[in-house]
N, C-alpha and C positions, 0 to 999 in steps of 0.2 A: 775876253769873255769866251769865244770860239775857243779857244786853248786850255782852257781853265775844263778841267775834267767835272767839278762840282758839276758844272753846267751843264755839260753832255751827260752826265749823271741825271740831274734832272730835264733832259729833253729825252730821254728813253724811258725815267721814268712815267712821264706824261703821255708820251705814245704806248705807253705797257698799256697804260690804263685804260687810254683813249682805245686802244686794240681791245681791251677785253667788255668795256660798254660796245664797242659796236658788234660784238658778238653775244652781247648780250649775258652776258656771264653772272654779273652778279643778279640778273634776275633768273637765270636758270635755279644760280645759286639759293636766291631766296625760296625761290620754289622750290627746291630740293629740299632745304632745311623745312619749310613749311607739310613738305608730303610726309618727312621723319616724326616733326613733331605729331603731327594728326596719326601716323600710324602709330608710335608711343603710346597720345592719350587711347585708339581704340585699343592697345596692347591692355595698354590701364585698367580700362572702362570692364575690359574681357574677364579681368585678371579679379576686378572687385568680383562680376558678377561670377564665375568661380568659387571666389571667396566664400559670396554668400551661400551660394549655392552645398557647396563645402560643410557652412556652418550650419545650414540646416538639416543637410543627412547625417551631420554628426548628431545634431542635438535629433534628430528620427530614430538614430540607432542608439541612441542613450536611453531613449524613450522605451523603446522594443527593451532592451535587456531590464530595465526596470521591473517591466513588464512579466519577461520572462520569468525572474529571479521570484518577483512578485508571486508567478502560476506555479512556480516550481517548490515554490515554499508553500503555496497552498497545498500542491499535491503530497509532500510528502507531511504536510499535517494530518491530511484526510486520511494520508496512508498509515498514519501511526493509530488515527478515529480506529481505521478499519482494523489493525491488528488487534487495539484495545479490546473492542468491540468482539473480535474472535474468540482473544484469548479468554474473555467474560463468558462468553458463551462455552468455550471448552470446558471451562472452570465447571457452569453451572450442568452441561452434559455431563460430565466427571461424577459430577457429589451427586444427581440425579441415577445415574447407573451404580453406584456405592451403595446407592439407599435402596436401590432395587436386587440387588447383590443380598443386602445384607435381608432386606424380608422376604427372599429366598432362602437364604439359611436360616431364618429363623423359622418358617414354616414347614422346613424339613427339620429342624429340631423338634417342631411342635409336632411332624407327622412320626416321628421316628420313636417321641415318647410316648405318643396313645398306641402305638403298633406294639412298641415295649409293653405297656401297659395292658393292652387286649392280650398279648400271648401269656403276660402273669396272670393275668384274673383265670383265664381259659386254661394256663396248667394247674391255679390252686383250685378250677372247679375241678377240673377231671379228678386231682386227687382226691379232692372230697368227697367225689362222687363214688370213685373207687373206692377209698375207705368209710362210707358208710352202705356201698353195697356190700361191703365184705363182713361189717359189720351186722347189719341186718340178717344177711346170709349164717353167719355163725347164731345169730341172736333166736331168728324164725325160723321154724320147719315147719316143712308140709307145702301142700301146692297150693293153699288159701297163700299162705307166709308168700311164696315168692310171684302170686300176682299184685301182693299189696308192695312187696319188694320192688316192682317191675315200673309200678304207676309209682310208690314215691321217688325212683329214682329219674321217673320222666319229669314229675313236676319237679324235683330240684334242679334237674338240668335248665326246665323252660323259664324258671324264677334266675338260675344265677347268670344263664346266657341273655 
């Protein structure tokens, strides 16, 4: 049995062992495993709350562009209100100044034909008045003749003016 190496095999095995409890080994051991695993689960625990933490600012900033897209689309609706709104209003200054334009021009057409008008009347009186002072004049003598000359060519004048 002393000779037999099994043996000695298992008496070194038995002292490895016996040497490593009384050094206390496998309970260092188990302690060391146990400090790994608890820093693990806090790795864990860290790693969820991350997670969530994670999942919430995504879903905040999912929120916000919503949001944004949402303002941004209302701004450029409002901004289309306001160009609409512009270009209505240019429209209606447009045809508002068109119509002030044109009765302009018409009240100068209308002033240009009574002006026409006055200078016709006023040259067919002068003529008139000329050829029936000239008339009278050939017609009447004497100085009775050309004071009745004188007054009917005043009242033709103040009847045709």
């Amino acid at each position: 049995m002393l000779q037999d190496s099994s043996f000695w095999v298992l008496v070194a095995f038995v002292i490895f062992f016996g040497f490593l409890f009384y050094l206390k080994v496998p309970g260092q051991l188990a302690k060391s495993l146990d400090e790994r695993a608890e820093k693990i689960k806090r790795e864990l625990e860290e790693a969820e709350k991350l997670h969530r933490e994670a999942q919430h600012l995504f879903a905040e900033y999912q929120r916000k562009q919503r949001n944004a897209m949402k303002e941004a689309e209302e701004i450029v609706a409002a901004a289309q209100a306001e160009a609409k709104r512009i270009a209505e209003a240019a429209k209606a200054d447009l045809t508002a100044s068109l119509e002030r334009r044109r009765l302009q021009a018409e009240q100068k057409i209308a002033q240009a034909e009574q002006t026409a008008l006055r200078e016709v009347r006023d040259a067919a009186v002068d003529m008139a008045v000329n050829a029936a002072s000239t008339i009278l004049r050939e017609k009447l003598q004497g100085p009775a003749a050309a004071a009745q000359t004188e007054r009917a060519i005043a009242d033709v004048k103040a009847k045709l003016h």
